[in-house]
KOLBA-772958 format. One line per 5 residues: number of its first residue (from 1); their letters; for each residue x, y, z of C-alpha. Coordinates in Angstrom, 1 decimal. Example, Ala and Ser with C-alpha at 12.3 -4.5 7.8 and 13.67 -1.06 7.14 Angstrom:
1> as> 12.3 -4.5 7.8 ~ 13.7 -1.1 7.1;
REM end
This chain:
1> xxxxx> 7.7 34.5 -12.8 ~ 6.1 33.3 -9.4 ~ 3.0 34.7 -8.9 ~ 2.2 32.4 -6.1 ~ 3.5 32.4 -2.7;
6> xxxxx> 4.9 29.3 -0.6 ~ 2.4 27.1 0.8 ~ 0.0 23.9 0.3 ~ -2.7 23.4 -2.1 ~ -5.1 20.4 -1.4;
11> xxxxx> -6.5 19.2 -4.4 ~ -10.2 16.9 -5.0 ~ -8.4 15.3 -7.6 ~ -11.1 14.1 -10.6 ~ -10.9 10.9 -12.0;
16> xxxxx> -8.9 9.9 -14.8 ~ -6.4 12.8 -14.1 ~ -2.9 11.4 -12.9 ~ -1.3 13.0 -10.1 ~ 1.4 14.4 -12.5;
21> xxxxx> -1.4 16.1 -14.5 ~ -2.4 17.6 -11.7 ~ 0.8 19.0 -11.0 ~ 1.2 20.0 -14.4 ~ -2.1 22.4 -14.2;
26> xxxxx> -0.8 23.8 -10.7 ~ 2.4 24.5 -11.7 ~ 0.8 27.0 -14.5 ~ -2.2 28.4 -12.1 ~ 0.8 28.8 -9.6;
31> xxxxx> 3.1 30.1 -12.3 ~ 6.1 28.1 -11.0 ~ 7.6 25.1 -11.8 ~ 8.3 24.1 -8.0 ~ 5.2 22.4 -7.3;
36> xxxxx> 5.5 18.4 -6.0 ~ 2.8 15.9 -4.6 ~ 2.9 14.2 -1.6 ~ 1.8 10.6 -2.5 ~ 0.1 9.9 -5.8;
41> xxxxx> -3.8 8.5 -6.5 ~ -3.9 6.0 -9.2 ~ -6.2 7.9 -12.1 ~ -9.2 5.7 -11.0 ~ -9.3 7.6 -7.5;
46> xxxxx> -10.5 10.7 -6.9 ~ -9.9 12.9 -3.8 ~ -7.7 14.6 -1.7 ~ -4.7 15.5 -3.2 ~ -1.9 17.4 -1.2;
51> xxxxx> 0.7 19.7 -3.4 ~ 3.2 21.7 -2.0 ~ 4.6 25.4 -3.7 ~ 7.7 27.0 -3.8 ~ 9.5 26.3 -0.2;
56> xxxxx> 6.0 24.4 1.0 ~ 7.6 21.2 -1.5 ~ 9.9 20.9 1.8 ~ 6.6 20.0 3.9 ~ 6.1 17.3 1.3;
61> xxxxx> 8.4 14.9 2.9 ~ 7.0 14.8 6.4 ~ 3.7 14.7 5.3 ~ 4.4 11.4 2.7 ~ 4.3 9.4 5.6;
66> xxxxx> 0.9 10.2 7.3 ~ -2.0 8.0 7.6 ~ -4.8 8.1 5.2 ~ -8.6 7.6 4.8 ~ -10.6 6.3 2.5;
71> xxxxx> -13.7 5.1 0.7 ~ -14.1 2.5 -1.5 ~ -16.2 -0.3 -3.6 ~ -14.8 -3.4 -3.4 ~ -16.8 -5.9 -6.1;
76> xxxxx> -16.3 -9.0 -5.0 ~ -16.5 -12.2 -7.6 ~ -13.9 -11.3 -9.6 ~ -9.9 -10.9 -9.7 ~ -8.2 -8.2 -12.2;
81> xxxxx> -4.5 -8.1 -13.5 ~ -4.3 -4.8 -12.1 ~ -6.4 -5.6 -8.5 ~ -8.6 -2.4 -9.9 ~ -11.4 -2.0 -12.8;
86> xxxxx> -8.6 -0.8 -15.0 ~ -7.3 -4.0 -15.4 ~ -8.6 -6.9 -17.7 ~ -10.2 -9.9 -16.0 ~ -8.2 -13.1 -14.6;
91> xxxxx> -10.9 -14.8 -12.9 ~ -14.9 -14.6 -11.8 ~ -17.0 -16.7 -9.6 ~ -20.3 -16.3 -8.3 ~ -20.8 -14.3 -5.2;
96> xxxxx> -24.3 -14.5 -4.3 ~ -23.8 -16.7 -1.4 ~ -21.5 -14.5 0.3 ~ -23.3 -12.9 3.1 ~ -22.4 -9.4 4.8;
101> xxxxx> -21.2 -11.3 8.2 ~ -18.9 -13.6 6.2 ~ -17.3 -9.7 4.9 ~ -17.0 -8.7 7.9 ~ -15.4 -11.4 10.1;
106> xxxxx> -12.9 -12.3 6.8 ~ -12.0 -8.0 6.9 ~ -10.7 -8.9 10.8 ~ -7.8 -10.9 9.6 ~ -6.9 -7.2 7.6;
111> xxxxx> -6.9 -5.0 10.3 ~ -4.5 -4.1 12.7 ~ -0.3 -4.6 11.8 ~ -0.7 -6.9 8.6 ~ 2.3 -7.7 6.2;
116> xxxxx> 1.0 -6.8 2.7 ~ 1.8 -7.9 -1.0 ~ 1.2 -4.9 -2.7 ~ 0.3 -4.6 -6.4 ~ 2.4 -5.6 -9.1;
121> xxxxx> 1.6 -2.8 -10.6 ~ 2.4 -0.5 -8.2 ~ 5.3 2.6 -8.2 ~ 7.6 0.4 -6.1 ~ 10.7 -0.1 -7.7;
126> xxxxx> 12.6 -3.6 -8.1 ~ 16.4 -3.0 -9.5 ~ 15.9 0.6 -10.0 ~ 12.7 -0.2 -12.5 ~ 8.7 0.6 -11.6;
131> xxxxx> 6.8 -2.5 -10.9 ~ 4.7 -1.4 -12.8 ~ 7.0 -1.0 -16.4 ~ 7.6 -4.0 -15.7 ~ 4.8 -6.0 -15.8;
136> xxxxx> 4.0 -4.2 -19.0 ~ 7.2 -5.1 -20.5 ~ 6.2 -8.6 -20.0 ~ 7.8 -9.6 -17.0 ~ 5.9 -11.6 -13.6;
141> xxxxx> 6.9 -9.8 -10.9 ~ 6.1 -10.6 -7.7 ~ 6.5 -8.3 -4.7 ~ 7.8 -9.2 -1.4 ~ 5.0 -8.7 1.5;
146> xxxxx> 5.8 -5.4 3.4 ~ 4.2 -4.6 7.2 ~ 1.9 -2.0 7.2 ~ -1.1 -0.8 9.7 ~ -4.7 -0.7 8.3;
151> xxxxx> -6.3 1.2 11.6 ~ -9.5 0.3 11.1 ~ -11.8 -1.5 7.7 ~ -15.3 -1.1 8.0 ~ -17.8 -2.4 6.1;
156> xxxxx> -20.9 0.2 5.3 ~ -23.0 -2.1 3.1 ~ -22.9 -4.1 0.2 ~ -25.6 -5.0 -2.7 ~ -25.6 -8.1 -5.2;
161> xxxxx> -24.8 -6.6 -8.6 ~ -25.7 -9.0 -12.0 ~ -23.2 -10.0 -14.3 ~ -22.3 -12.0 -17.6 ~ -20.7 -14.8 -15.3;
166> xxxxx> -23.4 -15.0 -12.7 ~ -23.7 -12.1 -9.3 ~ -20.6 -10.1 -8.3 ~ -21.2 -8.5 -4.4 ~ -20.1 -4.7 -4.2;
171> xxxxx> -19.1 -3.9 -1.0 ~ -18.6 -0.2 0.3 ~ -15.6 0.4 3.0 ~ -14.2 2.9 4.7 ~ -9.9 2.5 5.3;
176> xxxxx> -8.3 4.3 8.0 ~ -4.3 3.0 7.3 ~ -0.6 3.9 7.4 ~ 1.3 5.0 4.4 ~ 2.5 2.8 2.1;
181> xxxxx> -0.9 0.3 2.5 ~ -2.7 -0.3 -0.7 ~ -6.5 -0.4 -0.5 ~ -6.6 -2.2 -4.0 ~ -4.5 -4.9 -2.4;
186> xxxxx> -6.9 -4.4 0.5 ~ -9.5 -5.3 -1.9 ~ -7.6 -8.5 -3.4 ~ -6.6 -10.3 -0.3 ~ -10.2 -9.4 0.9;
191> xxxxx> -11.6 -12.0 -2.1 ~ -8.7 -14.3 -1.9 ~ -10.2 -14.9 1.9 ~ -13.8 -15.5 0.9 ~ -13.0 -18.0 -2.2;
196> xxxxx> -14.5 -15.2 -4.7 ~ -11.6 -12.8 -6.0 ~ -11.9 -9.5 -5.5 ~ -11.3 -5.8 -6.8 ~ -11.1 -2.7 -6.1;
201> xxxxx> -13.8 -0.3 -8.5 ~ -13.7 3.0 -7.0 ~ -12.1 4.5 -4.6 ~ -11.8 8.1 -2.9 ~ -9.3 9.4 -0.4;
206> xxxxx> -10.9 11.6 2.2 ~ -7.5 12.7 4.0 ~ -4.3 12.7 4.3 ~ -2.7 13.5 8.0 ~ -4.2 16.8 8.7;
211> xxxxx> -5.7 17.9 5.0 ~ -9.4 16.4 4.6 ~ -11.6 17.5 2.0 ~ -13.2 20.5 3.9 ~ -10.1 21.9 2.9;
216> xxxxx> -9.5 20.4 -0.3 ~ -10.2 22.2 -4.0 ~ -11.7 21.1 -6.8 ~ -9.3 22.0 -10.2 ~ -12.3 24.4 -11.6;
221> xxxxx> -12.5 26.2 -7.7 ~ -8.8 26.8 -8.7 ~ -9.1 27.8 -12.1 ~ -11.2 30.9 -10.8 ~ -9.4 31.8 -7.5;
226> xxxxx> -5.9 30.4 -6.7 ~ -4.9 30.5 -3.4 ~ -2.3 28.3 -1.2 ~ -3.0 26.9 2.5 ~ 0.0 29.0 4.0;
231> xxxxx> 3.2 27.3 5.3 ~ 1.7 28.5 8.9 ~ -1.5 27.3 8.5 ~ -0.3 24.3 6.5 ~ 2.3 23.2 9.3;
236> xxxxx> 0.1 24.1 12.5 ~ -3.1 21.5 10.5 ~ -0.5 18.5 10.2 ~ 2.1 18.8 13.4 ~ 2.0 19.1 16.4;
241> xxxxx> 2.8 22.4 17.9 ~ 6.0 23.8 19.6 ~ 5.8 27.6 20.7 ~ 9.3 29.2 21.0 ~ 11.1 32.5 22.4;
246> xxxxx> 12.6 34.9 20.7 ~ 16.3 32.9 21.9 ~ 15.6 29.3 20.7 ~ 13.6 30.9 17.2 ~ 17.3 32.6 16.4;
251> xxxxx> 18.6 29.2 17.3 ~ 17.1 27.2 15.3 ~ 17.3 29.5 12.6 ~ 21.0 29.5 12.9 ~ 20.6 25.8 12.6;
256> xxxxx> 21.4 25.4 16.2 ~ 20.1 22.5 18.7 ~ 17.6 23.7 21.4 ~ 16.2 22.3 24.7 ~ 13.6 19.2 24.5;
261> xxxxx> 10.3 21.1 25.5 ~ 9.8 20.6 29.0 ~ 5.5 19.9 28.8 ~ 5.4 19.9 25.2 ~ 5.0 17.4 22.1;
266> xxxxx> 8.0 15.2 21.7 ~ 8.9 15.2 17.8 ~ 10.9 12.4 15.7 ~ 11.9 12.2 12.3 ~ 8.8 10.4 11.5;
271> xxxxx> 6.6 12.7 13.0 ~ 8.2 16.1 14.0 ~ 6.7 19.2 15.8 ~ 6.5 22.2 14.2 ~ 7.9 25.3 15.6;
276> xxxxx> 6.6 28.6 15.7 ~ 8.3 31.7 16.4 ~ 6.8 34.7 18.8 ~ 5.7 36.6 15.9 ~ 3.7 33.2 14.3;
281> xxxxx> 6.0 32.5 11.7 ~ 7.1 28.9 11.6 ~ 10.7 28.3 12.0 ~ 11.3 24.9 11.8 ~ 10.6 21.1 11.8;
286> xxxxx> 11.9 19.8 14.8 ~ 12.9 16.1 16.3 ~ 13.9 15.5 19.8 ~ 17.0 13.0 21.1 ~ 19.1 13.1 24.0;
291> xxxxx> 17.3 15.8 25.5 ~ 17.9 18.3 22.6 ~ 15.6 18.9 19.7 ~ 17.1 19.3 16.4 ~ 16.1 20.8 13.2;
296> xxxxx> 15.7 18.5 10.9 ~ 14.2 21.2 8.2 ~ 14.7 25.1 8.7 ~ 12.4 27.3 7.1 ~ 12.9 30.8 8.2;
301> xx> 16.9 31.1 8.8 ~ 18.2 34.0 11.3;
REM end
């Protein structure tokens, strides 16, 4: 029986849990099963975590696609099979002569609109199979380059770390980027550039679209108090903002097309506005063309 009610729960995920864990332990705080993610963390990262419950897992598809932040270590002297720590070690060289400005002007180059090679062992699926299951199985897989937007890469420091095969450089960054960009890739091309190899060794996401971790929950806050981010509150954090009357909230909740908003936000598929009835119940996801704005998800029907 559900003893939760619809809405969004942000998540600190804790290292070494996989997303699906996570879920897992949701679902029975939430006592559902209809709980879903919206974008996994490998187990390595830790961080925010967004999870949607009972009608909230329709919010999940419009938030998928929202930029991301980040923070992460970058070690720099060494390549991995896996382009994380978790993976076992192709190559090393020695990085003590790599200087903080050479980081930075090669981390140029990865800003901005990039096309991207992401991980072989990434979730992306080639012939209906994870990329992943099948570098395991044996296979080489190589993964066509994708465009993506890293917003901004900053470097915050770095510090010359000693090693078996001479000094590996750790650098910390901080990733502002589109979805679908790989910061473990990030960290790969990032040593290709500077003649080192690189990996990524720890990494935290910060936010994802509207959900930061000032709202986010740690699995043990949970544990002792669950609660959900409302669909309201949830929908009014990540969109922007459409106001109705009591006409066009019937209409939308018959389905129905409505006028384009005269002076407000223009939604698209991509990015829709949410929109909010008199009363402050949210109605629907909308996306405007030809001087109409559609529903493209209805969540309170007339």
């Amino acid at each position: 029986m559900t003893t939760a009610p619809s809405g969004l729960v942000v998540v600190d995920k804790p290292a070494g849990w996989t997303s699906h864990d996570v879920v897992a332990r949701v679902r029975r705080l939430a006592g559902t099963r209809k709980v879903g993610h919206a974008g996994t963390l490998d187990p390595m990262a830790t961080g925010v975590l967004v999870l949607g419950v009972e009608r909230a897992t329709r919010l999940l598809t419009y938030v998928v696609g929202a930029d991301k932040d980040y923070e992460a270590t970058v070690r720099l002297g060494a390549t991995t099979t896996t382009d994380d720590a978790e993976g076992e070690t192709l190559s090393t060289a020695d990085a003590s002569g790599v200087t903080q400005a050479q980081v930075r002007a090669a981390v140029v180059p990865l800003t901005g609109p990039i096309q991207q090679v992401p991980s072989a062992v990434s979730a992306i699926k080639v012939d209906g199979k994870r990329s992943y299951a099948r570098v395991r199985a044996g296979e080489d897989v190589v993964l066509p380059a994708r465009p993506v937007v890293v917003h901004a890469f900053d470097v915050r420091g770095a510090r010359q770390v000693p090693t078996a095969d001479g000094t590996a450089l750790d650098v910390d960054v901080a990733v502002t980027c589109s979805s679908g960009t790989y910061v473990r890739a990030l960290a790969r091309d990032l040593g290709a550039a500077l003649g080192v190899g690189g990996h990524l060794t720890a990494l935290r996401r910060t936010r994802v679209g509207g959900y930061g971790l000032a709202v986010a929950r740690t699995l043990e806050q949970l544990e002792e108090s669950f609660t959900v981010l409302s669909l309201e509150d949830a929908a009014r954090a990540a969109f922007a903002v459409r106001e109705l009357d009591d006409a066009e909230a019937v209409a939308l909740g018959h389905g129905k097309r409505i006028a384009s908003a005269v002076d407000g936000p223009v939604g698209t598929p991509e990015a829709p506005v949410a929109a909010f009835a008199p009363d402050g119940g949210l109605v629907a996801l909308l996306a405007d063309a030809d001087g109409a704005a559609r529903p493209l998800l209805v969540l309170r029907p007339a």
